[in-house]
N, C-alpha and C positions, 0 to 999 in steps of 0.2 A: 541114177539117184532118185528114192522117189520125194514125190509130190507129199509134202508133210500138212495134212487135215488137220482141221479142229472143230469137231460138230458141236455148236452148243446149244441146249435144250431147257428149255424153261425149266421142264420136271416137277410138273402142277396138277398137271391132270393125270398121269401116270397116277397120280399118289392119292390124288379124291376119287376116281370117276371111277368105276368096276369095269366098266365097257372099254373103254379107252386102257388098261392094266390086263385086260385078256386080251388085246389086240396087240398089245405093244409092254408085254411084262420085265421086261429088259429098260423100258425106257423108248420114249421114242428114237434120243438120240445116238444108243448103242444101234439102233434098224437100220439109222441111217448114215455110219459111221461105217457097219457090215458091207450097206452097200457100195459104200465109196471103195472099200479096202477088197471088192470081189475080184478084179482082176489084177491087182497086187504093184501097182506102180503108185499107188496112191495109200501113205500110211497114214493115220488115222489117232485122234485123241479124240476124250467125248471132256467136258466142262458143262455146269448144272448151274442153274441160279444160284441156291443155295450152301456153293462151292466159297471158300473166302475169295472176296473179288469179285464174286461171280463165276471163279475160276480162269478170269484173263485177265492175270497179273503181267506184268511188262515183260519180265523175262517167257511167260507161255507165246505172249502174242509177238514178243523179239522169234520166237522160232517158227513162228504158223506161217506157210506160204498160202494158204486157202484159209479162210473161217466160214463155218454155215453156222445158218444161225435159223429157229424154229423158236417161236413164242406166242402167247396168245391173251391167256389171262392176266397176265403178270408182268404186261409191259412198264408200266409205272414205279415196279418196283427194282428194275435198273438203275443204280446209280450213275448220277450226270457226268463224274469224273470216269466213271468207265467207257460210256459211251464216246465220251472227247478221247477215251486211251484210241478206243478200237477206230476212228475214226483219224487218228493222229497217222498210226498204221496202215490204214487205208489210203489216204496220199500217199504214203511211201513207197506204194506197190503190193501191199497183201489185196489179195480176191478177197472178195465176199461174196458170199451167194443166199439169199434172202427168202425162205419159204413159207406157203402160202400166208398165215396172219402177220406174217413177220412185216407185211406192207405197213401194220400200226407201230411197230417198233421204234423203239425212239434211234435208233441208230440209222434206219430208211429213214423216218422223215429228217432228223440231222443232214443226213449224205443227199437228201432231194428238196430238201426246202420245202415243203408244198406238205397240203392235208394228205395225200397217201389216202384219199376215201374210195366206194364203192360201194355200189349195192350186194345186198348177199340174201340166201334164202340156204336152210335146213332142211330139204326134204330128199335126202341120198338119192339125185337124180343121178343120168348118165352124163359122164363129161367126154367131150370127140375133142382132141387135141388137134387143129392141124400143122402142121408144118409148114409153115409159111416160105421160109427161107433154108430152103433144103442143103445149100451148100454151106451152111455157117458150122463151123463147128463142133458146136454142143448139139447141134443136128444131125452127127455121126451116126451112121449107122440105122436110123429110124425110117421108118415107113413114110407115106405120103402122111397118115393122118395115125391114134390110138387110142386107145378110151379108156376110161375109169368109171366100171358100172357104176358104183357108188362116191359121189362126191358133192360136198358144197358148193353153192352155186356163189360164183363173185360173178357180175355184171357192170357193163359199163353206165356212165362216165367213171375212171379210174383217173382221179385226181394226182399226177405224178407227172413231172416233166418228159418234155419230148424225147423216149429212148434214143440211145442210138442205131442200134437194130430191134427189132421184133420179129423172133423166132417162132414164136407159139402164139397160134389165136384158138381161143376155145368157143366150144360150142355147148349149150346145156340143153335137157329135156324141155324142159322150161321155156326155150326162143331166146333166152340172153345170150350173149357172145362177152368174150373179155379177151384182151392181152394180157396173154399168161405165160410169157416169156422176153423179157426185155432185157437188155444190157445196156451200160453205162459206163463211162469213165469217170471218175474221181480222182485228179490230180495224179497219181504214175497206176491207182490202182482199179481193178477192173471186178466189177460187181453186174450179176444176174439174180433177177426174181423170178420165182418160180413159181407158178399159182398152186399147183396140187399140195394135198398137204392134210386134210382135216383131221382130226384125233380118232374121230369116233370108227374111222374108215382104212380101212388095211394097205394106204395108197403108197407106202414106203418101204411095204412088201412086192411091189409091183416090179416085175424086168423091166419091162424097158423106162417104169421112174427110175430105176438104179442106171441104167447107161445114160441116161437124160443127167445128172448126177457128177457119173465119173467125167463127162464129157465137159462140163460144167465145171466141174474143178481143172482141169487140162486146160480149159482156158483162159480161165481168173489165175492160171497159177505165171507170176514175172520171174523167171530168175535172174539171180543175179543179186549184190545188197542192197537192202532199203535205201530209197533214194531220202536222204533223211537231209540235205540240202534242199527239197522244197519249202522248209519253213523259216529258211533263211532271209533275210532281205538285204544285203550287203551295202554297204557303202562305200561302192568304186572309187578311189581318191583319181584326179586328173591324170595321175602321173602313171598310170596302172591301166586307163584306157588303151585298147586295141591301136589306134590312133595317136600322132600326137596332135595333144591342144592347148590352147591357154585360158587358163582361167577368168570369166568377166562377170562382172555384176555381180551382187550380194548374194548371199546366202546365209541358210539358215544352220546351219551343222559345220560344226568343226570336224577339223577331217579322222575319221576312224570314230566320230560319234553313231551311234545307234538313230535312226528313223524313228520319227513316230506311228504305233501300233494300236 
């Protein structure tokens, strides 16, 4: 059965920038939907800003086991109620996979609490990925280290909570260094950011950014149903406890009343 993708793509700079539309004339996010769908266990939908919704209406995002997500100019112009949609989904168990400006996106800083900052620099330096943690997963297959002649530079402090692994640490021409590959859990669902990534630059074109990718969705992806019981808070009556017990002292809820939220 495969792994059901949904790449979705600002589709802003495709549409103004010339340079960025001869790199990526499809779209950035049909490049990076191709690469996900290369070795065929992983099918693939592409969703645009300017899609109604945004294109992640409940019923899309009831079926996405993975969402990627690339944005840059046009973070603000994400509606808050979608954000909460994709983020609902996210506890439940859908992947995320987060690429590189996507760190501004209002759906990262949602799912991380925190400014999501960092330094950066424009001048299509070399980036030397290396591979930190060669047995993790999304690590499949990859060299000790791989580079991307041309890329924007993000440097650290990267204002973001403590990952729970870090895969990737990069290196730029420049002497910056950055973690550029982290993961995270979010209530039953499993989210990776990915630093590469800039418009102007063919890096979605790249092999082994496409296995870094499919490897990456393989591991965000939970099966099994939405665990859609975590937004529940129930109110256990005494008589329902595991245990038996008896009831003392006041309280504030009659029994089968709702908690406060």
């Amino acid at each position: 059965m495969s792994i059901k993708a949904l790449v979705w793509g600002e589709n802003v700079h495709e549409r103004e920038n010339e340079i960025v539309r001869s790199i990526y004339p499809d779209g950035m996010h049909a490049t990076i939907a191709g690469a996900l769908a290369a070795d065929g266990d992983i099918a693939t939908e592409t969703a645009v800003l300017q899609d109604p919704e945004h294109g992640l209406s409940e019923e899309v995002l009831a079926r996405t086991d993975v969402l990627v997500w690339w944005g840059h100019k046009a973070h603000g112009a994400v509606e808050d109620e979608i954000v909460e949609r994709v983020a609902r989904r996210v506890w439940e168990g859908m992947g995320l996979i987060l690429l590189h400006s996507a760190h501004f996106s209002k759906i990262f800083k949602r799912l991380m609490g925190a400014p999501c900052s960092l330094k950066w620099r424009e001048a299509g330096e070399r980036e030397r990925l290396w591979v930190v943690n060669p047995r993790h997963p999304i690590a499949h297959g990859l060299p000790e280290y791989f580079e991307l002649e041309h890329e924007e530079m993000y440097g650290e402090p990267f204002s973001v909570p403590e990952p729970l692994e870090t895969v990737f640490i990069s290196w730029f021409q420049g002497g910056e260094v950055f973690r550029s590959g982290l993961t995270y859990r979010r209530g039953a669902g499993s989210i990776f950011y990915f630093r590469p990534g800039h418009e102007t630059y063919p890096t979605y074109h790249d092999a082994t950014v496409g296995q870094v990718l499919r490897n990456a969705a393989r591991w965000a992806y939970t099966p099994g149903p939405a665990f859609t019981a975590i937004h529940k808070a129930p109110n256990v009556p005494a008589d329902a406890a595991p245990e038996p017990i008896v009831e003392r002292g006041p309280k504030l809820h009659k029994p089968g009343e709702e908690g406060y939220k």
